[in-house]
C-alpha positions in Angstrom: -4.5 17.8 1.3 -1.6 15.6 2.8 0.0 13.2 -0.2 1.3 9.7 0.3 4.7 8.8 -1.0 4.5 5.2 -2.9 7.5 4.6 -0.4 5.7 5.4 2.2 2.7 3.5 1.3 5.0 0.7 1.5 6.7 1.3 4.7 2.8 1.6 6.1 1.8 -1.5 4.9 4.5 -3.7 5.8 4.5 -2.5 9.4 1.0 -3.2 9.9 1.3 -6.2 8.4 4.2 -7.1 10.8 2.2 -5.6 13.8 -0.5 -7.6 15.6 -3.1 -4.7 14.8 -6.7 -6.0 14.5 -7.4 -6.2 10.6 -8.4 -2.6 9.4 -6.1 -1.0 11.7 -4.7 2.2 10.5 -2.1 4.9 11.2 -3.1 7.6 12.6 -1.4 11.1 12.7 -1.9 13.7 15.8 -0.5 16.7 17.2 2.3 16.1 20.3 1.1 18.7 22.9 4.1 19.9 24.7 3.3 21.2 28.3 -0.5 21.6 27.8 -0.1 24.6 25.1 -0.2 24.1 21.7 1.2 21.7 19.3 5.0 21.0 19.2 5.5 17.8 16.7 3.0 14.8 15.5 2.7 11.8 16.7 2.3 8.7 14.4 0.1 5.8 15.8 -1.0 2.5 15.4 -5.2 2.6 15.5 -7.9 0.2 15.3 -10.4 2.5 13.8 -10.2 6.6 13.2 -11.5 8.8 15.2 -15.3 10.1 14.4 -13.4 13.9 13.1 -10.1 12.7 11.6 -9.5 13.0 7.9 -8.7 10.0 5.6 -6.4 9.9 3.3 -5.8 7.0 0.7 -2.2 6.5 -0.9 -0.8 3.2 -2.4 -3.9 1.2 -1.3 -3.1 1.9 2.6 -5.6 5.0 4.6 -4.5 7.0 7.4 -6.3 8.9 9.7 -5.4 12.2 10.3 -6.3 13.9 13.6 -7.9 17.8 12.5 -5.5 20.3 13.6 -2.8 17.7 12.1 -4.4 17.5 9.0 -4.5 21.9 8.9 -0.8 21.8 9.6 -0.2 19.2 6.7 -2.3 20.7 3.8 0.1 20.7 1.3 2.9 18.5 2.7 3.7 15.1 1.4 4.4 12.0 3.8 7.9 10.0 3.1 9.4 7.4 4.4 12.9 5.7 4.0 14.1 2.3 4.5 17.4 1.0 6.3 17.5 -1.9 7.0 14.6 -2.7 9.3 15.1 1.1 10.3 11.9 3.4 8.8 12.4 6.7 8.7 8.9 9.0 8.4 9.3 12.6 6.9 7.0 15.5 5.5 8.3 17.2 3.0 7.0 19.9 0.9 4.5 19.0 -2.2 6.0 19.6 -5.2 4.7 19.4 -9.1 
């Protein structure tokens, strides 16, 4: 199952506390199609409420929603984020330990 970084937790947090998402909004993670076939990246989002099928996953008291065929591709893959400035920079990374 997809990890949350404590970093990334944070970057989460403070942009939805920065955006003017409803209260309870929530990232949400799907698959970029690219020319109709299959999948060629993710897309990160901004949602009001998951969709009925997506998985949720908790980190550092923020959820995401993870589209299905997003959350097959990041099984064991851990979500990062670093911080420049006012510059966030979203990665997945390999679990490890």
């Amino acid at each position: 199952m997809l990890t949350i970084s404590p970093e990334a937790s944070q970057a989460i947090r403070a942009i939805l506390n920065a955006s003017e998402a409803p209260d309870g909004s929530m990232f949400r993670i799907s698959p970029q199609a690219q020319n109709g076939a299959s999948p060629g990246g993710l897309v990160v989002s901004v949602t009001d409420s998951p969709a009925p099928d997506d998985q949720i996953i908790e980190g550092d008291e923020v959820e995401i929603s993870v589209e299905p065929t997003a959350a097959m591709m990041l099984d064991d893959k851990k979500l990062d984020a670093t911080v420049e400035g006012e510059q966030v920079n979203f990665s997945i990374e390999d679990q490890t330990g």
